[in-house]
N, C-alpha and C positions, 0 to 999 in steps of 0.2 A: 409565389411561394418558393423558399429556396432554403438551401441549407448554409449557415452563414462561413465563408471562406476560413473562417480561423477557428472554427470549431470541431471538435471530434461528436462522434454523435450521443453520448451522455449529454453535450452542451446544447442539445435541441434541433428544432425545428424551427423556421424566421419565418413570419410575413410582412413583405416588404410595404409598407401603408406610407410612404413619403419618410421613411425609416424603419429599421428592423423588427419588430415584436418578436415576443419568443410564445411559443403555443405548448401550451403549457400540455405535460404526460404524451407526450409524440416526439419520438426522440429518432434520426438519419444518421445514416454515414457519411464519410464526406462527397464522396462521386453521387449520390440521391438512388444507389443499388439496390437499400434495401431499409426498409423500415421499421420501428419497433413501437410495438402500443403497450399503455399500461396495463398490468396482467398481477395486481394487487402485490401479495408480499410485502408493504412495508412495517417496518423494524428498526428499533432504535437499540445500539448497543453504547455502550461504553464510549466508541470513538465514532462511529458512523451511524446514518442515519440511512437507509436505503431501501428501495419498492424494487419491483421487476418488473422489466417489458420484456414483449415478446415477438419478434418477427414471423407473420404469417408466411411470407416469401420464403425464408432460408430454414425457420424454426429453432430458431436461434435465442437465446433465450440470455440476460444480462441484469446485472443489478446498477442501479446509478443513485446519484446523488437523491436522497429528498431530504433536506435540510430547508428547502425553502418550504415546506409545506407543513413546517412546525410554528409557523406565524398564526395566531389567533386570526378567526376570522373575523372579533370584531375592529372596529376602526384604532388603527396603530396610534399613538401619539404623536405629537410635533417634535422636530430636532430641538434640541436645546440651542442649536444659531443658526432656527431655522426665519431670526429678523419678523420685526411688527409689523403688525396688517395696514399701519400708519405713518404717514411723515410727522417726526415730532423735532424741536429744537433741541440740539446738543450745541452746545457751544456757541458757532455763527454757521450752522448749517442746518438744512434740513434733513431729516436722516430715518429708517427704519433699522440699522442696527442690533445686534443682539447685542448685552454685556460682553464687557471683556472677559478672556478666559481666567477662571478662578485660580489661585496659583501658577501665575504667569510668572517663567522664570525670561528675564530680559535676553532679547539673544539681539545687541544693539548692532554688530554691523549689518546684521540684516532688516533691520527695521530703517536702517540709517540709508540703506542702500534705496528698497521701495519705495518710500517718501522720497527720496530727491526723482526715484522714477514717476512718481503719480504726480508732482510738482514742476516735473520741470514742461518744456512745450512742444518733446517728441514724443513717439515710442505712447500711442493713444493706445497700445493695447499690452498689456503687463501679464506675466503669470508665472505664479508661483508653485513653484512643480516639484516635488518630491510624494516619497512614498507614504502608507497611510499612515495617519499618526503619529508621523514627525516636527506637527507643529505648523502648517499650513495657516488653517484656520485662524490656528490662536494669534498667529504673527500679523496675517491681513486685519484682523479685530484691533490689536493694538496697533497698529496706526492709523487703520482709518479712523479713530475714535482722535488719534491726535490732529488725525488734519481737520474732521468737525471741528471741536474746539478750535483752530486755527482762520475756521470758515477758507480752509482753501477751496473747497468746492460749493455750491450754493444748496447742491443736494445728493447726499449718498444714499443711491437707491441697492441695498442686500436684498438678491435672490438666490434662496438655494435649493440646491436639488440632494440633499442628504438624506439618504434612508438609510443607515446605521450610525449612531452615536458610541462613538469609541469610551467603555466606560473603564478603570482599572479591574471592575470583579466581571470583564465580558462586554463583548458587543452587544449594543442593543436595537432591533429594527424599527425604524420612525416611519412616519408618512412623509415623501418630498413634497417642500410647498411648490414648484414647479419642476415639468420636467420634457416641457415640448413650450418651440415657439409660440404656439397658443398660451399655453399657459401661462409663460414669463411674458406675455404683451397686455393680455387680460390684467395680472397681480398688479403691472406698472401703472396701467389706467387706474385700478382701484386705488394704489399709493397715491398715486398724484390729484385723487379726485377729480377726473378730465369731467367738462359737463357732456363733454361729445358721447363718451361711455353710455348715457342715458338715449341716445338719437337714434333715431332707427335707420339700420344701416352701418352705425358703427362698426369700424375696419380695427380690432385694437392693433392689427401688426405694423400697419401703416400708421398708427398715430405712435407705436414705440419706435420703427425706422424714421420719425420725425422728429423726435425728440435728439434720438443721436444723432442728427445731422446737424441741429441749431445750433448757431455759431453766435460770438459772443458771450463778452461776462454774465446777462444774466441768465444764460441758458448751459451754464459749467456746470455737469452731472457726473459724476463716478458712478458706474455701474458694478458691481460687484456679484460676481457669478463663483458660488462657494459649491465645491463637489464636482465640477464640471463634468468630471466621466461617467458619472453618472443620469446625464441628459440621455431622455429616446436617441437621440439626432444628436449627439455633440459636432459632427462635423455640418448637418446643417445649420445648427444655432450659431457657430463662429463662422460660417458664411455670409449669416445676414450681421453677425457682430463687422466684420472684418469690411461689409461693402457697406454700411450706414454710417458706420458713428466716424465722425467728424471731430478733431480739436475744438474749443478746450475740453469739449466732454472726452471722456477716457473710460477705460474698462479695465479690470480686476479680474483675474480669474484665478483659483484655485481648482489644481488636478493631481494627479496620480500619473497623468499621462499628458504629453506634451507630440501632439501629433501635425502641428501647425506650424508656418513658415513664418507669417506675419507679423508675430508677436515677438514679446520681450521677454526672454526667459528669466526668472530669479532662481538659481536651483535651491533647493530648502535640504540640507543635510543634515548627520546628525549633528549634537549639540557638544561643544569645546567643552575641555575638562571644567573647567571655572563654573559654567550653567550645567555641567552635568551634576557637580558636586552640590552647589546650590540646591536644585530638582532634589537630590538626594535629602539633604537637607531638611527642606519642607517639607518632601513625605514622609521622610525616616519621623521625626518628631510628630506630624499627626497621628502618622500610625503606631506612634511610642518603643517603636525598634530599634533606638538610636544604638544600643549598647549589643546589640544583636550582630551589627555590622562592620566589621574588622575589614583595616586597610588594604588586605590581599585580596578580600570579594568583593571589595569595592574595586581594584584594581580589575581583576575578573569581568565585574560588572561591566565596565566603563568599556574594556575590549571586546567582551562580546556581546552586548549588546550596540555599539556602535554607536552611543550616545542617543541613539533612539529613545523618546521620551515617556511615549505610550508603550514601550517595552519595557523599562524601567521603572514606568507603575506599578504593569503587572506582576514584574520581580520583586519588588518590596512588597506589593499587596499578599503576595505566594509568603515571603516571610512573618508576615503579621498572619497570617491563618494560622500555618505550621508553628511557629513560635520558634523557628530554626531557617538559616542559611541551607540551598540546595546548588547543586550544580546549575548553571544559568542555563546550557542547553536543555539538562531535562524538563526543565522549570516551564522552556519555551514551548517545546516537542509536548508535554501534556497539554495546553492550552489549545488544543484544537480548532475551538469555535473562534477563537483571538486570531490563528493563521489565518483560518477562512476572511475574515471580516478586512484582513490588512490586504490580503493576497488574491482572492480565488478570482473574485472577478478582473484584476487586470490577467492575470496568467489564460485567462478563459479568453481573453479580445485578444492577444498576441497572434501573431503566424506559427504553422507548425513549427517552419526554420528554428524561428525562436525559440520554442518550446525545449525541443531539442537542445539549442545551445545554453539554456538554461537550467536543462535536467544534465546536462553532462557535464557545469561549472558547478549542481550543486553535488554531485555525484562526488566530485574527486575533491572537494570540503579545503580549496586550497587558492589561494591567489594564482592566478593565470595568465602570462605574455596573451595579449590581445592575438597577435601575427600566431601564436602556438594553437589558440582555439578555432585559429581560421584555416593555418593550415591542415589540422586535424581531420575538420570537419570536411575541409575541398580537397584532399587525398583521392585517388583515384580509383579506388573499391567503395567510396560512395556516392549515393545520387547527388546528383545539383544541386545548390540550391543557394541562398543568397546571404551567406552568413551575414559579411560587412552588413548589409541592411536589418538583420535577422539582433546583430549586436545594439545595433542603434535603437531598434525598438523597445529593446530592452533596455536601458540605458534612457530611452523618453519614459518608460513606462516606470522608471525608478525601481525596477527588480535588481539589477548592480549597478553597480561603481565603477567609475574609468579614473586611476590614476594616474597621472601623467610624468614621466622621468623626463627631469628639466635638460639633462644635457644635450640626449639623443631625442629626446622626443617621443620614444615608445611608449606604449601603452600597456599597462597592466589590469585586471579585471580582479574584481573579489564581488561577493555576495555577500551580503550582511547578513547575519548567524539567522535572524527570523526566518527569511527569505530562505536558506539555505535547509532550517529545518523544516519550511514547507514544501520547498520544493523537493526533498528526498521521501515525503509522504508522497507526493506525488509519482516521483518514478515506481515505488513499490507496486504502481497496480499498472503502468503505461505500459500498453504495447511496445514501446520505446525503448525498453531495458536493455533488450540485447546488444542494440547500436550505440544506446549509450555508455554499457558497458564496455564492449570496444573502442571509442572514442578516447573513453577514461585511462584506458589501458594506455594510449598511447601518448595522453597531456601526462602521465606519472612518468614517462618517460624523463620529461624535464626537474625534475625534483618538486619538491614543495618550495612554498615560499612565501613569504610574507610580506607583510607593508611596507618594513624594514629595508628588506630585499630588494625592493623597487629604483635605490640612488645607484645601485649596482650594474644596472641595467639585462640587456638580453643578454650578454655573452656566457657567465655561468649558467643560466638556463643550455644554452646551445650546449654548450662543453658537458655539462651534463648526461642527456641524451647520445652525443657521439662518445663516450665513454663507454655507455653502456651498447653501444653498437657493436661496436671495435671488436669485441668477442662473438661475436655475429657475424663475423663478415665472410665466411668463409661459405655460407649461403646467401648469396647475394637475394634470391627472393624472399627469403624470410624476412627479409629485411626491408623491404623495396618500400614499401609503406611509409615507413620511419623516415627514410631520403625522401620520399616526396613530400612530405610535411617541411623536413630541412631546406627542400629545396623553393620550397611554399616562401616560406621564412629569409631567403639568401634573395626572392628577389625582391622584396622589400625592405631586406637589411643586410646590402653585400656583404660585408665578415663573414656570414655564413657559408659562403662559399671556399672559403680557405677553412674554415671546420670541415669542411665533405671532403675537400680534398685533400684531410690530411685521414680521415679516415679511408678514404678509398687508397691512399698512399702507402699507409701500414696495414693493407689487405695482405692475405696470405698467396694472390695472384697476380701474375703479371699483368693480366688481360685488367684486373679493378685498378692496379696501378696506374695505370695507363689513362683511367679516365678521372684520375688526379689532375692531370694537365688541363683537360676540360675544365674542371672546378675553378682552376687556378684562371682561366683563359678570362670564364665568365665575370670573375671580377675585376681581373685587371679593365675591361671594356669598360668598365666605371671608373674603376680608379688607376688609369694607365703611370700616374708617379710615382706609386707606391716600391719602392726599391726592393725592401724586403721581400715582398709577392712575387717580386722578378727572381728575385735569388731563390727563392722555395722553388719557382717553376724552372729554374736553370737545374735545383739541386734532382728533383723528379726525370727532367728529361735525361739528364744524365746517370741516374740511377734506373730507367727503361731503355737506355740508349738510343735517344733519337737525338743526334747532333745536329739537326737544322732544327728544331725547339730549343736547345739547347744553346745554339749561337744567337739565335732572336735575341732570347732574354739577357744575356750577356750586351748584345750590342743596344739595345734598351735601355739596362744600365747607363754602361758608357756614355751615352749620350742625353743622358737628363742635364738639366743644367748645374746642378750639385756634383756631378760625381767625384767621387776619388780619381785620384790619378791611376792608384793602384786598379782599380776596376776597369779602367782603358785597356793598360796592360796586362792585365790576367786578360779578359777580350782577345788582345792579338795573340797572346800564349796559346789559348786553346784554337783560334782559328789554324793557327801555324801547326799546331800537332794534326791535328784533325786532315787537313793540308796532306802532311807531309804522309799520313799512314792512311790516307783515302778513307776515312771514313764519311768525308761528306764530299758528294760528287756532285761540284757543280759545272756548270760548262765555263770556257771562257771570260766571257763580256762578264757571266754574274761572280765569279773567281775577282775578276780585276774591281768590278764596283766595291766586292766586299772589301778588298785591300787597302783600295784610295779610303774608303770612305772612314776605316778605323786609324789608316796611315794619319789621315787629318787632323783630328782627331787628338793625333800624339804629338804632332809637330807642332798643333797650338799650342802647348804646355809642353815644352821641352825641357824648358829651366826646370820641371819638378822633374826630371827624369836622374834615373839612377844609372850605370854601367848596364845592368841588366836589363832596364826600361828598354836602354840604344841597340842592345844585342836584339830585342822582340822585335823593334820593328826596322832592322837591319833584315830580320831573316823574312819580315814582311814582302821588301821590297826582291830581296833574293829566289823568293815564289814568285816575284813577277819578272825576273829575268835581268833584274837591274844591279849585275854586280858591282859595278863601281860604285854606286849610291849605297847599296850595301856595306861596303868595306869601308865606304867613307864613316860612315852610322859607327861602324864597330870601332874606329880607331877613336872618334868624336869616345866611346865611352871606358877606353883602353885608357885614354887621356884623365878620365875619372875614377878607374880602377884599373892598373895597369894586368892586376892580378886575375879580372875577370874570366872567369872557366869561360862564358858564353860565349864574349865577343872576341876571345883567342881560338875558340873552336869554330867559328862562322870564320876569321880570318881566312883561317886553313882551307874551311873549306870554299869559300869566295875563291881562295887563288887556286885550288881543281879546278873551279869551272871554270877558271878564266885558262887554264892552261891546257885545258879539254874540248876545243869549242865546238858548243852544241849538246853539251852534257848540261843534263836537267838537275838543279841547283838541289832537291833533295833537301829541304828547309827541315829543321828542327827545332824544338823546342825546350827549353828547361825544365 
C-alpha cells in the first residue's frame, strides 16, 4: 500500500496489485504522516461537488473532490469507439473498427503523415499524442478505415480503454472495453476466435505476445490501443507492447500522454485556420447560428481557443443555447465538468515539479521564455527541484506548447486558453499559491508576450526585466533574486551577460560597477572575438580604474585577426600614458614583453601608419631605452607630417636623453 508519488492526498490512497488501484474514500499525504477517512458531508453546488474526511491522527478535517461518485451505479454504456466484439471485412482486411467520426473535418497532412507511418517497414510502434479532444481518435479512425479498404494489413485489431465520451453538451462516462493486460489478451482471443481460448489451461497473454511476434505477410496485424492513459498499468501494457510485437505487425496508440522512449511520436495539435473554419462551418449550420457569428468572434474563436476542436464545439454549442455570442474564456471557465473531462486526470498523474510549473505558467496567463520559467523556478530562495524534466512532462502530457524560434533556437511556452482556465481553478484552492504567486511575480518581470513575439527572440524579454532592475539597484539584495534568474538565463544564452553587466555598470556604486567586469569576463569565455565586448570591458575597466583590465582588452583587440589599425595604436597610446604616469606597475621582463609584443604588432602594418601612428610607438620603443630607434620612428613620420606636434616633441625629447646619459626617457603620450 502506498501513496502514489505524484499525488497530493485529495488524489487518494494506491494498492500496488502488478499496478496502482486507487481505494476509494481513504485519502494520504504525500510522506504516509497522516490519514484521512470519509466523515459524510457530501454536496453538490453549482461548481463542485465535495464530501469530507477526517484525520483521526491530526483531527484535521478537509473537503475533496466527489465528482466520481455522481456515476449511477447501474452498469455505464459502451464508448461510441469503443470497436465490435468481431472481425468483420472492410474492404481487404479484417477489422473491429468503430465508424468513422461523424463530421470529420480532414486535417490531410496528418492523416498523410500516419499512413506512410503505419505502411512503411519501420517505427512498429506509432503514437498519436495530443491533448483531450483534439481529434486523436477521429484522425487514427480515419485512416485506419483507409488502409482496411487498401487491405494493407490483413487485420485491424481496435482495443480501447475509453471511459468518458467527449460529447459537445458535456462529458460523458462509459464503461472501458479493456483496461489491464488480461483484459486486452482475453478481448483479442475472442476477436480472433482462437480455438485454444476454449482448452484448459489457456494462457490468453501468451497467445496475444504470439501473435505480435509472427512474422510474415500472413500474420500483418495493427494493433490499435485508443485512450491509452487510461490503461490500469499503461507502462506495463507498452512493456509487453514494446518486448513482443515484431514487424510487419505494428501498433497504434492514441494518449494524452507520451511517457515512452520506443515509439514514434505524431503530435496531434490544434487544427489550421482552413479546418478550423470548415469545423466552424458544419457546426455553425447544424446548429443554425450561421448568422449569429461575426468575423471578429470567429477571429477571437480561432485564437483562443487554439483551434481545438472539442472546444470549439462547445463554444458554438454555448451559442445555440444562449441564442447570443459570449466571451470565449467565460464561455470555457463555466464549463467545468468539460475542464475536468479534458484535464483532471492528466494534471493528477504529473510530478509536483510540474504541477507547480504549470500553475505558475497559468497563473501569469502569458507566453513564457522556456530558460525564464527555469530560471525562475531554480533561483536560490527555492527548493530543488527538476524543472527541465518537470517541463517535459508537461509538454508529453500535452498541458503546453513548446514553440521553437528558428534563428537562435530558444524556446517559448504558452498554455492553450482550456488548459490555462483549468489550471487557474486549480491554483484557487492549492497550497501552491503563495510560491506560485512569487514565481509569477518574477516571470512579469519580463513583459508579456505573445506568439508573435516569439521571431523576436530572448533579448527584449532580457532588456525587459534589466530595465525594470536598473531602478533597483541601489539595494543590491532586493534584487539578488532577479540576477539569479538572469544569471540562470546568461548561462544558457551568453548575451545575457553583457545585460547584467550593463546593469551592474549603471549601479549607483562603485563596488556593483566593478562586478560589471565579471559579467563582461563570463562572456567573453565563450565568445572571446567579439570586439565590441572587449571595448564595453576596456570602457568599465577604465571608468573603475583598473589599468591592467583595461590594457588586456585593448591588447585583445589589437590582436584579433580583423583589427583596425587604429585600435593597435590607441593600444600603444594608452600603454605609453599609463607607462609614463605609473599607473600600471609592472616589473621589468613584463614592461619589455608588453612593448615587443604591441611594437610587433605595428611594424607589421606600417604602410597603414600615419605621423602620429610613428610617434606612439617611437615613444614605445623610448620606454624601453631605445633612443636611436626612437628618433629613427619619429623622423620616419616627420617625413609624413613634417608638422607633427608628436614626433617633434619625442625629437626633443629623444635628444635630452641622449644628451643626459642615463636619464629616464619619461615617455608620453598624445
Amino acid at each position: 500500500m502506498k501513496s502514489e508519488k505524484h499525488h497530493d492526498y485529495q488524489d487518494g490512497l494506491y494498492v500496488d496489485l502488478g499496478g496502482l488501484r486507487k481505494v476509494n474514500l481513504v485519502q494520504t499525504d504525500l510522506d504516509l504522516s497522516d490519514f484521512f477517512l470519509a466523515n459524510g458531508g457530501f454536496k453538490q453546488t453549482a461548481s463542485r461537488v465535495v464530501y469530507e474526511v477526517l484525520s483521526y491522527i491530526s483531527d484535521s478535517r478537509q473537503q475533496v473532490d466527489g465528482t466520481v461518485f455522481l456515476s449511477p451505479p447501474t452498469p455505464l454504456p459502451p464508448s461510441e469507439t469503443e470497436g465490435g466484439g468481431r472481425l468483420e471485412i472492410l474492404g481487404k482486411s479484417f477489422v473491429n473498427i468503430p465508424p468513422k467520426t461523424r463530421d470529420y473535418v480532414a486535417r490531410s497532412e496528418l492523416e498523410s503523415e500516419l499512413s506512410d507511418l503505419l505502411k512503411n517497414d519501420r517505427h512498429p510502434i506509432v503514437t498519436l499524442v495530443g491533448r483531450g479532444g483534439i481529434g486523436k481518435t477521429s484522425l487514427a479512425l480515419e485512416v485506419v478505415h483507409q488502409l482496411a479498404e487498401k487491405g494493407e494489413f490483413l487485420a485491424i485489431v481496435w482495443l480501447s480503454a475509453r471511459d468518458i465520451d467527449l460529447h459537445p453538451e458535456g462529458p460523458k462516462v462509459v464503461v472501458p472495453k479493456v483496461r489491464t493486460v488480461q483484459e486486452v489478451a482475453t478481448e483479442f482471443a475472442s476477436l480472433v476466435s482462437s480455438k485454444e481460448a476454449s482448452t484448459r489451461g489457456f494462457k490468453a497473454v501468451e497467445h496475444l505476445t504470439r501473435a505480435m511476434s509472427e512474422s510474415g505477410e500472413t500474420a500483418r496485424t495493427l494493433f490499435v490501443f485508443d485512450n491509452f492513459e487510461t490503461m490500469h498499468s499503461p507502462a506495463e501494457m507498452y512493456q509487453l507492447i514494446d518486448t513482443y510485437i515484431r514487424l510487419p505487425n505494428k501498433v497504434l496508440i492514441t494518449s494524452r500522454r507520451r511517457e515512452f522512449k520506443a515509439d514514434y511520436p505524431v503530435h496531434v495539435g490544434g487544427m489550421r485556420r482552413a479546418q478550423f473554419e470548415e469545423l466552424v462551418r458544419t457546426t455553425a449550420t447544424k446548429l443554425e447560428i450561421n448568422r449569429l457569428l461575426t468575423n471578429s468572434y470567429l477571429e477571437e474563436l480561432f485564437d483562443e481557443s487554439d483551434g481545438h476542436p472539442y472546444v470549439v464545439k462547445v463554444i458554438l454549442g454555448d451559442v445555440a443555447r444562449t441564442r447570443q455570442v459570449n466571451k470565449v474564456r467565460r464561455v470555457i471557465a463555466s464549463h467545468e465538468g468539460i475542464l475536468d473531462a479534458l484535464f483532471e486526470r492528466t494534471f493528477s498523474s504529473v510530478s509536483p515539479a510540474a504541477r507547480r510549473v504549470f500553475l505558475t505558467l497559468c497563473n501569469w496567463k502569458s507566453m513564457v521564455p522556456r530558460l525564464a520559467i527555469e530560471g525562475t523556478l531554480l533561483r536560490p530562495s527555492n527548493e530543488p527541484m527538476d524543472v527541465e524534466e518537470a517541463i517535459d512532462i508537461l509538454e508529453r502530457a500535452s498541458l503546453i506548447e513548446i514553440l521553437r524560434e528558428e534563428r537562435a533556437g530558444q524556446q517559448f511556452i504558452q498554455v492553450p486558453l482550456a488548459a490555462q482556465v483549468f489550471g487557474m481553478r486549480k491554483l484557487r484552492v492549492s497550497p501552491m499559491r503563495p510560491a506560485v504567486d512569487a514565481d509569477t511575480e518574477i516571470l512579469q518581470s519580463f513583459g508579456a508576450m505573445q506568439a508573435v513575439d516569439v521571431a523576436k527572440g530572448l533579448d527584449p524579454r532580457i532588456e525587459r526585466m534589466v530595465r525594470g532592475l536598473s531602478e533597483q539597484m541601489q539595494n543590491e539584495k532586493s534584487v539578488a533574486d532577479r540576477i539569479a534568474v538572469l544569471e540562470y538565463l546568461a548561462s544558457h544564452y551568453p548575451k545575457t551577460w553583457l545585460s547584467i553587466a550593463r546593469l551592474y555598470f549603471e549601479a549607483p556604486t562603485l563596488d556593483l560597477q566593478r562586478k560589471s567586469l565579471v559579467s563582461v569576463e563570463r562572456y567573453l569565455e565563450i565568445n572571446p572575438q567579439d570586439v565590441e565586448a572587449w571595448r564595453f570591458y576596456a570602457k568599465i575597466a577604465r571608468h573603475v580604474k583598473d589599468p591592467a583590465c583595461e590594457i588586456n582588452a585593448l591588447f585583445r583587440i589589437a590582436e584579433l585577426p580583423d583589427a583596425a589599425y587604429d585600435d593597435i595604436s590607441v593600444t600603444a597610446n594608452v600603454l605609453n600614458r599609463y607607462l609614463s604616469e605609473r599607473l600600471l606597475i609592472v616589473d621589468g621582463d613584463e614592461k619589455k614583453a608588453m612593448i615587443n609584443r604591441i611594437s610587433r604588432l605595428m611594424r607589421s602594418r606600417l604602410s597603414e601608419a600615419n605621423a602620429t601612428d610613428y610617434s606612439r610607438l617611437a615613444w614605445l620603443h623610448l620606454n624601453l631605452g631605445e633612443v636611436e630607434e626612437a628618433m629613427s620612428l619619429a623622423a620616419q613620420g616627420l617625413d609624413l607630417d613634417p608638422a607633427n606636434t608628436h614626433c617633434l616633441r619625442l625629437t626633443q625629447r629623444a635628444r635630452f636623453s641622449v644628451s643626459i646619459p642615463g636619464q629616464r626617457s619619461g615617455a608620453e603620450s598624445d
